[in-house]
C-alpha positions, -999 to +999 in steps of 0.1 A: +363+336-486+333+314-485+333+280-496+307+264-519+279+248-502+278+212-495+255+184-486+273+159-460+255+135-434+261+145-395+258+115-369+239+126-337+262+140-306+264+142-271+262+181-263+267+205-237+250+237-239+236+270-221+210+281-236+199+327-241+177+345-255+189+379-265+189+406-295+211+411-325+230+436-300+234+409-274+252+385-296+284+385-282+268+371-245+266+338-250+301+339-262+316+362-235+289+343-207+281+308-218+318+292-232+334+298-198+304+280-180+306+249-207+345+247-205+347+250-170+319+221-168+340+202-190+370+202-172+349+195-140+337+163-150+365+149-176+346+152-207+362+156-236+350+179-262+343+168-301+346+194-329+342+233-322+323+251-300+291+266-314+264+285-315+230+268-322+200+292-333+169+273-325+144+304-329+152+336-349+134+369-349+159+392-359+133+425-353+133+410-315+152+380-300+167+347-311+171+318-291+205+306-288+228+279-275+261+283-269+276+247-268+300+223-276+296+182-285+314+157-261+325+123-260+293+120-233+274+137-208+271+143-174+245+160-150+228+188-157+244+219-138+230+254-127+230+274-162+242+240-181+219+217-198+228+182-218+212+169-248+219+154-279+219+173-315+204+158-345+221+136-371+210+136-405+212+154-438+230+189-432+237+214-459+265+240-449+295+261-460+324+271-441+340+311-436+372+325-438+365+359-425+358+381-400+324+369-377+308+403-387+303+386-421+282+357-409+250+372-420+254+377-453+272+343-455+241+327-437+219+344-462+236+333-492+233+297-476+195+302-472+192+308-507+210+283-520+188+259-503+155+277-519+174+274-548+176+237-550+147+234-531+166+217-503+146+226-471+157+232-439+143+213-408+121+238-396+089+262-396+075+295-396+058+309-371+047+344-374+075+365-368+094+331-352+119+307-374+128+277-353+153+252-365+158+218-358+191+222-359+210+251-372+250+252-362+278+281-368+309+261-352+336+282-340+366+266-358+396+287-347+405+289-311+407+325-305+433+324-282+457+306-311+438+330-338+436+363-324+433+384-354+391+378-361+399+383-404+415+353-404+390+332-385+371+295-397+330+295-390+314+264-404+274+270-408+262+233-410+221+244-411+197+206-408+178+196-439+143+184-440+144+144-439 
């Protein structure tokens, strides 16, 4: 089940991320790779996370590779460390909707979400390219834990994609 989409203001956070580039076919590695790295940082220096964790698309090229974070927001940052980088995502105007659903869903919820922004010609924060998207901003946060949710049809994926200010 999808929800309708919605327009809601983000403040800017504090994130932890570790950033890949892989194919379509690769999308489970900065799951299975990068969330261990980030969690273990976490623990390491007594941050404390704030929301989900995520993915954050900031190129897409679905022929070839995407550019993704895998990351979580925290009450601060620390050092940068080996594979994990610091920085700070965006506030502003986001449109998003949130999934009920198996993951394997997520691209024909994210295209129903790009549409619905050409439809009310709400623009995302980004550009074209050639073959290239790049995104300002462009979360899918990981709402169930799966460890507490282990059956992947009943997880929670909030897209929250940045609009143009």
């Amino acid at each position: 089940m999808m929800t309708l989409p919605e327009t809601a203001e983000r403040p800017s956070q504090s994130y932890v991320y570790v950033p890949f580039t892989v194919t379509m076919q690769q999308m489970q590695r900065p799951a299975n790779e990068g969330f261990p790295q980030i969690f273990a940082y976490i623990e390491k220096h007594g941050l404390r996370p704030i929301g989900a964790a995520f993915y954050n698309y900031r190129r897409i090229n679905m022929a070839e590779t995407l550019d993704v974070e895998a990351g979580i927001a925290v009450d601060r940052v620390g050092p940068e460390e080996g594979a994990v980088k610091v920085g700070t995502l965006p506030g502003g105007r986001f449109m998003g909707v949130t999934w009920h659903g198996h993951p394997d869903k997520l691209e024909t919820v994210t295209g129903m979400l790009i549409a619905w922004s050409n439809l009310t010609q709400q623009p995302f924060d980004g550009y074209r390219d050639g073959k290239n998207d790049y995104f300002a901003c462009r979360l899918e946060l990981y709402e169930s834990d799966p460890t507490e949710v282990p059956n992947m049809d009943e997880w929670v994926t909030t897209l929250a994609f940045k609009l143009k200010d």
